[in-house]
C-alpha positions in Angstrom: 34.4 37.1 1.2 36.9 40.0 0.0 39.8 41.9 1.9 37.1 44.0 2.6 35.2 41.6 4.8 34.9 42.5 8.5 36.7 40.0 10.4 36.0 38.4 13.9 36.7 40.0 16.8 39.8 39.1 18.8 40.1 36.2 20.8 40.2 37.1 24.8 43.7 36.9 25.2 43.6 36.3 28.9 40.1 33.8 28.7 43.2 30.4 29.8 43.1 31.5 33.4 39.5 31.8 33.6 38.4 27.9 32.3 36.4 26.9 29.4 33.2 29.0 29.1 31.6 26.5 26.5 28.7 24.0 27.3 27.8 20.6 26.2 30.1 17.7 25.2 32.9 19.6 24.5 33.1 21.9 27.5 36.0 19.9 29.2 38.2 20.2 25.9 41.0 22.5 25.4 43.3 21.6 22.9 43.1 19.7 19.4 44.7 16.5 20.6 41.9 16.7 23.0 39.4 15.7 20.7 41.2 12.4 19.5 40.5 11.1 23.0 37.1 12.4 22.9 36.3 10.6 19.6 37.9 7.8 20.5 35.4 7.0 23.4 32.7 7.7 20.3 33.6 6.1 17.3 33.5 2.1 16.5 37.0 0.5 16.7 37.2 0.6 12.4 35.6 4.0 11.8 38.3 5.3 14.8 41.5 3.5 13.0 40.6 4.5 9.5 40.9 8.5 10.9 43.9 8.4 13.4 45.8 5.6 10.6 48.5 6.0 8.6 50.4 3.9 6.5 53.1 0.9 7.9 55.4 2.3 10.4 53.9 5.0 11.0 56.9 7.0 10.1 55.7 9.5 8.2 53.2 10.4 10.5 55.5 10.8 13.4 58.0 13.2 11.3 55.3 15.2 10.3 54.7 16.0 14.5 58.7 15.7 14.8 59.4 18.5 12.4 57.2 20.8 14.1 58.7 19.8 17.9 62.3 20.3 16.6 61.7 24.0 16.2 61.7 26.9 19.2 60.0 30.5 18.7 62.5 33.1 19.3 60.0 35.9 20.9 60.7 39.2 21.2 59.6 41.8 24.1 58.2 45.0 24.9 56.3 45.3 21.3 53.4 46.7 21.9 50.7 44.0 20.2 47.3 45.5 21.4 46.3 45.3 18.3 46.5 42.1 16.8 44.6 40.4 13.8 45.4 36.9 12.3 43.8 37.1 9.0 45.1 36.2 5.7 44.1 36.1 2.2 44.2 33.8 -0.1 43.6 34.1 -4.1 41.9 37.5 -3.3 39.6 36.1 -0.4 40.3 37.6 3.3 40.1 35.1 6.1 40.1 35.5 9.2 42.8 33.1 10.4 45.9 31.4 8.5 44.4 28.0 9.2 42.0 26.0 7.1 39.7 22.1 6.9 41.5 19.6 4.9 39.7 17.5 2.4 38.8 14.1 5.0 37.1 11.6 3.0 34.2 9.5 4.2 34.4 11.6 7.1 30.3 10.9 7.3 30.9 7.9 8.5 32.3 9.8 11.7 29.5 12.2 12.2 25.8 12.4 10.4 26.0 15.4 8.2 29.9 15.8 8.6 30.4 17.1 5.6 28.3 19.6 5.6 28.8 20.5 9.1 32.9 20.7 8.6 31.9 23.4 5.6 29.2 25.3 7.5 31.7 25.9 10.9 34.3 26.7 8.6 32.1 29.3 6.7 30.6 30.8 10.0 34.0 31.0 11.2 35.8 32.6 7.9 38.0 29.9 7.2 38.2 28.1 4.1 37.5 24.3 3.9 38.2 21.5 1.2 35.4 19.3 0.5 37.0 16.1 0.0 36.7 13.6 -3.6 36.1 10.6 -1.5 33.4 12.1 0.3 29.9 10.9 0.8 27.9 13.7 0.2 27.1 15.4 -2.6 29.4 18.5 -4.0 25.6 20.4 -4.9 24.7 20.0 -1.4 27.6 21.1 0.3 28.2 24.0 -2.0 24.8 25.3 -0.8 25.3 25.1 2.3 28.9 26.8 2.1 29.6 28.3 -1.0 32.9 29.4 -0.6 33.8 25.5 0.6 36.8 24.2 -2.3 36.4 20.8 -3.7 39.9 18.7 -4.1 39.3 16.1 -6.6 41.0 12.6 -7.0 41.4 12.1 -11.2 42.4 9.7 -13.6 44.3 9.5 -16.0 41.6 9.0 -18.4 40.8 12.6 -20.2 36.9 12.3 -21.1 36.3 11.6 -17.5 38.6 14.4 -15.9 36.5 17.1 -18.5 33.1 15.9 -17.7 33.8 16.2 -13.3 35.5 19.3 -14.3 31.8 20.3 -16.0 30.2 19.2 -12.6 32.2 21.1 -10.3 31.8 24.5 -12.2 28.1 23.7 -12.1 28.0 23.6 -8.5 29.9 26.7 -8.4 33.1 25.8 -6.8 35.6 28.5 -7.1 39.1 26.9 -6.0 39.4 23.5 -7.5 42.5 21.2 -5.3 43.5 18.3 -7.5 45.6 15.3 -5.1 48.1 14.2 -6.8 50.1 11.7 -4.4 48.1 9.1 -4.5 49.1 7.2 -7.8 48.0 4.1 -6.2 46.6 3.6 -2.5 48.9 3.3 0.4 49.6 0.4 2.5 47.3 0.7 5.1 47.9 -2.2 6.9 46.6 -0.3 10.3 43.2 0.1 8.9 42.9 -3.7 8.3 44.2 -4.4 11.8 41.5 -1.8 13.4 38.9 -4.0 10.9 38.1 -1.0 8.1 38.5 -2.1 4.3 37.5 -0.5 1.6 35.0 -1.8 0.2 33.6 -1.9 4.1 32.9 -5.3 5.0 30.1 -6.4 6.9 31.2 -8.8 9.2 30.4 -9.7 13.1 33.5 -8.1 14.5 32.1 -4.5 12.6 28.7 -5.7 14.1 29.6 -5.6 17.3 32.0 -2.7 17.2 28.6 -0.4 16.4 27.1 -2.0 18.9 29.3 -1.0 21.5 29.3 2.5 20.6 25.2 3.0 21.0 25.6 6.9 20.3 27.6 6.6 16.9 25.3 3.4 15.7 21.9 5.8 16.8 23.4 9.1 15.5 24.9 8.6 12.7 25.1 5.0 11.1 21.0 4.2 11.5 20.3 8.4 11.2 21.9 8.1 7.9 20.6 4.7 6.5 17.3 6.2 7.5 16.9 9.9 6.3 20.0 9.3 3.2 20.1 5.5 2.5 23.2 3.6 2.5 26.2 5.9 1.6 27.9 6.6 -1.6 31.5 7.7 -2.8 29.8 10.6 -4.4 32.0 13.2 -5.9 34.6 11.1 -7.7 33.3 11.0 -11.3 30.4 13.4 -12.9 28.2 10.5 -12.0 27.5 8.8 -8.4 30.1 6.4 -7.3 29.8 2.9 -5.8 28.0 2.4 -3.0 30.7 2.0 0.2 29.9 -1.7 0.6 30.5 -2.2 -3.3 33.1 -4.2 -4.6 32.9 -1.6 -7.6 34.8 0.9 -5.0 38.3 -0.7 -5.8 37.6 -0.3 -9.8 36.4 3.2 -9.1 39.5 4.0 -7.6 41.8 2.6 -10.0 43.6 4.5 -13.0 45.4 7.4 -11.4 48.7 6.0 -12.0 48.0 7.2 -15.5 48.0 10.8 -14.4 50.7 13.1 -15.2 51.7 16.6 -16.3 49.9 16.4 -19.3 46.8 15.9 -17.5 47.4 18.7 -15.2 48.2 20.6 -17.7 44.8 19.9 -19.7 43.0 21.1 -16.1 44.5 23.9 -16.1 43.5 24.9 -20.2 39.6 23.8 -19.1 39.6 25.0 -15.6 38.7 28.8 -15.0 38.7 28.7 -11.5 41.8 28.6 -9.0 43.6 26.0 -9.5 45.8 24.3 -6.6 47.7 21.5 -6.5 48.1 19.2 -3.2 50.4 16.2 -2.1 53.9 18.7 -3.7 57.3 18.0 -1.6 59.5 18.0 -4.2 60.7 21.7 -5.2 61.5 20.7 -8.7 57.6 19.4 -8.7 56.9 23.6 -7.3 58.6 24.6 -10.4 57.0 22.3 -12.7 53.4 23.1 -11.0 54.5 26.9 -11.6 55.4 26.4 -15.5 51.8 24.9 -15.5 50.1 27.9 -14.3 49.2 26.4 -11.0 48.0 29.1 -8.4 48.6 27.3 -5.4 50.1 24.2 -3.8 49.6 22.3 -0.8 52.8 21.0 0.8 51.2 17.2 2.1 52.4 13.7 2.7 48.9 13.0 3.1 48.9 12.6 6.9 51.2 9.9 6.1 48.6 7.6 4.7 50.3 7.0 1.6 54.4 6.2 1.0 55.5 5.7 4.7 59.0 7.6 5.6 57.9 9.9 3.1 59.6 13.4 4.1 57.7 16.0 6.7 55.9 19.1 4.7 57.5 21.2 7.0 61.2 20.1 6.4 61.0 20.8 2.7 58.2 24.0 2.9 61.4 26.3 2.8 63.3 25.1 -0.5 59.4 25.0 -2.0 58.1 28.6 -1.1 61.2 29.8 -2.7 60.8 27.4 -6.1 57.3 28.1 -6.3 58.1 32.4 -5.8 55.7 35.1 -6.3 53.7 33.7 -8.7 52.0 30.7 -6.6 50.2 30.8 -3.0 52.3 28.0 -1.0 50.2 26.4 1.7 50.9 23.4 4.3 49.2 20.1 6.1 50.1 17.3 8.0 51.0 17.3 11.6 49.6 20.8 12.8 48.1 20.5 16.3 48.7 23.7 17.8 48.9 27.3 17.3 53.0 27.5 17.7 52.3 25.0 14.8 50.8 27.6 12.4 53.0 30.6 13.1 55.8 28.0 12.9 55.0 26.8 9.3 54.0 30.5 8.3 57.7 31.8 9.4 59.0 29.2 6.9 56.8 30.3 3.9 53.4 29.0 4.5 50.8 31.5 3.8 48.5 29.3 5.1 48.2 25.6 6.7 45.2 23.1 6.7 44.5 20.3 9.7 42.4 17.0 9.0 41.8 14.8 11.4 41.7 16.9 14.7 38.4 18.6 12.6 37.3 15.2 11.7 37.4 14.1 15.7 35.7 17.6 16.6 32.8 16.2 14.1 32.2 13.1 15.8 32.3 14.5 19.5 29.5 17.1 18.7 28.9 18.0 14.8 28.8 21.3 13.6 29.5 22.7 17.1 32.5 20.3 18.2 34.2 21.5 14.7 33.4 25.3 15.9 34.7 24.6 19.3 38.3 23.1 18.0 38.3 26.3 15.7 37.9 28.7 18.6 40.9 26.7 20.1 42.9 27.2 17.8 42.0 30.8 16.8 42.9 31.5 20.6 46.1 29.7 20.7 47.3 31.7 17.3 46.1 34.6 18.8 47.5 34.5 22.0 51.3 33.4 20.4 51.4 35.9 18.0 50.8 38.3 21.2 54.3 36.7 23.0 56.5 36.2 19.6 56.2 40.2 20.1 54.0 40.6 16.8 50.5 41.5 15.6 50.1 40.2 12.2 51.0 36.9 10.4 52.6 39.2 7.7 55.6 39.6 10.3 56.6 36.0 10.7 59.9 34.9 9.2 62.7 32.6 10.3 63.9 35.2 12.5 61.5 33.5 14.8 62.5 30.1 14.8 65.5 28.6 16.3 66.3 25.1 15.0 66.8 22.7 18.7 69.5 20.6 16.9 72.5 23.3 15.8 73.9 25.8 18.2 73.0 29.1 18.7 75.4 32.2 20.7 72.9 32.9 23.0 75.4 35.6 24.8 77.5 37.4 22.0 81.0 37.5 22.5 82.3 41.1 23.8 83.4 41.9 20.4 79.8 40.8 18.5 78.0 42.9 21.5 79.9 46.3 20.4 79.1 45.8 16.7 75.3 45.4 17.5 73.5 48.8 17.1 71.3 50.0 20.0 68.1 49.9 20.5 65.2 47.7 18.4 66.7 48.9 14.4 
């Protein structure tokens, strides 16, 4: 896909009023959070809390929606925005919205196929997607089906093994290479164990008789898969297959990546040819450093809060990033976007780009490939139809101009004296 890539049509800007036109399971939903129900009504009790958890209080992954609610649009009027386009581009690709898949791992577990599924809607659509390290299908196989899907890779701090996955990925042909790197060691996901999902996964009667009391998700996907693909594997971590997800062997898979550092990253980036992006950054001396280690792009993440709980909103600290990372690095954003004032919002701070997990990862287990296209063309509309009232046609335009923080005051009505100095007229 290059900037000279037709993109998709407009959305129907007035297609709210007239009800959803879709059919099939997903043809009473019309938002992202809508989904989460849906899925909730679908998935076992454990698969369910694994997706919508986060880590001890929850903190984190309330700020992350908090951040967002605390800012207002500031629109302006009579702009004629007739013709409008959302499309970005990224490392020289076009897209044709500022919105992406984040990496989800196991998300197979939610939908047979998901990961495939997540990549090909993504692709259809002209979005780009993250195939996720802790996934259960095979990089080789989703790369064929998508080849412009990105991989994000968990490492260790252990060299021989970073250099020989490093091998495997340019084999497959992946382009844009994310490496995580908050996730030292593994959160405290005390919610998980209270919904009854460990990793290893446990068998035990309680998961028992959660599948059986979701008939659809224990025939579609849990007995589809240990039918047509045997019982599932962690299979992108190393060059070589990973544990079983029933293995005690997981935890020792997992382990080592509080040796990682710069010095690793730094050895990526001398071995890797590809685009190189860097996710789980909310520190802006950590822009800088990524920058001095000729890092492309970064991905401003708390990981969905799943990891160090209270840990500070992407969106609060995207500002004081964009401007450490400059010119010389693409800055994107996830964690808590759920609509389209969500996008433009993050894009006005510095985001040239934001990615949303689980609502995709819901869509997936409501209806598969189509459920994920669905919530796409949601929130392709929602973009659309925002960018239309801020007064704009482009994401280029966005700036803080736009955005009006609800806690400090703002002079509404100038005084007499401000009113005077303001020229006339829309300069």
């Amino acid at each position: 896909m290059t900037d000279a890539t037709p993109l998709l049509s407009t959305p129907d800007a007035w297609a709210a009023f007239q009800g959803t036109r879709r059919s099939g399971r997903t043809r009473q939903l019309l938002s992202l959070d809508d989904f989460e129900a849906a899925a909730r009504c679908v998935l076992p009790r454990p698969i369910f809390g694994y997706v919508c958890g986060a880590a001890e209080d929850n903190r984190a992954l309330a700020d992350n929606r908090q951040a967002f609610d605390e800012l207002a649009l500031v629109p302006r009027v009579l702009c004629n925005v007739a013709q409008r386009q959302q499309g970005v581009t990224l490392f020289g690709q076009r897209y044709a919205s500022p919105f992406g898949i984040a990496p989800m791992g196991i998300a197979a577990l939610s939908a047979y196929g998901a990961d495939v599924a997540l990549a090909r809607a993504a692709a259809q659509a002209r979005i780009p997607a993250v195939l996720s390290g802790s996934s259960l299908t095979p990089l080789e196989e989703v790369m064929q089906a998508a080849p412009d899907t990105w991989f994000q890779a968990y490492l260790p701090g252990t060299p021989e093994r970073i250099s020989a996955l490093l091998q495997r990925v340019a084999a497959a042909r992946v382009r844009t290479l994310v490496v995580t790197v908050d996730i030292p060691v593994a959160g405290n996901r005390e919610n998980n164990l209270r919904a009854g999902f460990s990793t290893p996964l446990r068998p035990s009667l309680r998961l028992v008789w959660d599948g059986l009391a979701r008939p659809r998700w224990l025939c579609g996907t849990m007995l589809r898969t240990l039918i047509k693909r045997g019982m599932p594997h962690f299979e992108n971590s190393f060059a070589e297959r990973g544990a079983p997800i029933l293995s005690s062997r997981v935890q020792r898979d997992f382990s080592e990546r509080d040796h990682f550092d710069w010095s690793h990253l730094a050895r990526i980036r001398r071995q890797w040819q590809g685009t190189l992006v860097v996710k789980g950054i909310l520190s802006p001396a950590d822009a800088a450093q990524a920058r001095r280690h000729g890092v492309d792009g970064l991905i401003v993440s708390n990981h969905g809060g799943r990891q160090l709980d209270g840990a500070v909103a992407p969106l609060r600290v995207l500002p004081a990033i964009a401007e450490a990372a400059g010119s010389a690095m693409t800055v994107m954003l996830d964690g808590g976007v759920r609509r389209g004032t969500d996008v433009l919002k993050a894009l006005a701070l510095g985001a040239q780009a934001v990615f949303v997990g689980r609502p995709f990862n819901y869509a997936a287990a409501v209806d598969g490939q189509a459920g994920v296209a669905a919530a796409i063309e949601l929130l392709r509309a929602e973009v659309d139809r925002n960018l239309a009232m801020l007064g704009l046609t482009g994401c280029d335009q966005l700036g803080p101009q736009h955005l009006l923080d609800r806690r400090l005051p703002w002079p509404l009505v100038p005084t007499p004296a401000a009113h005077r100095s303001q020229p006339q007229g829309d300069a």
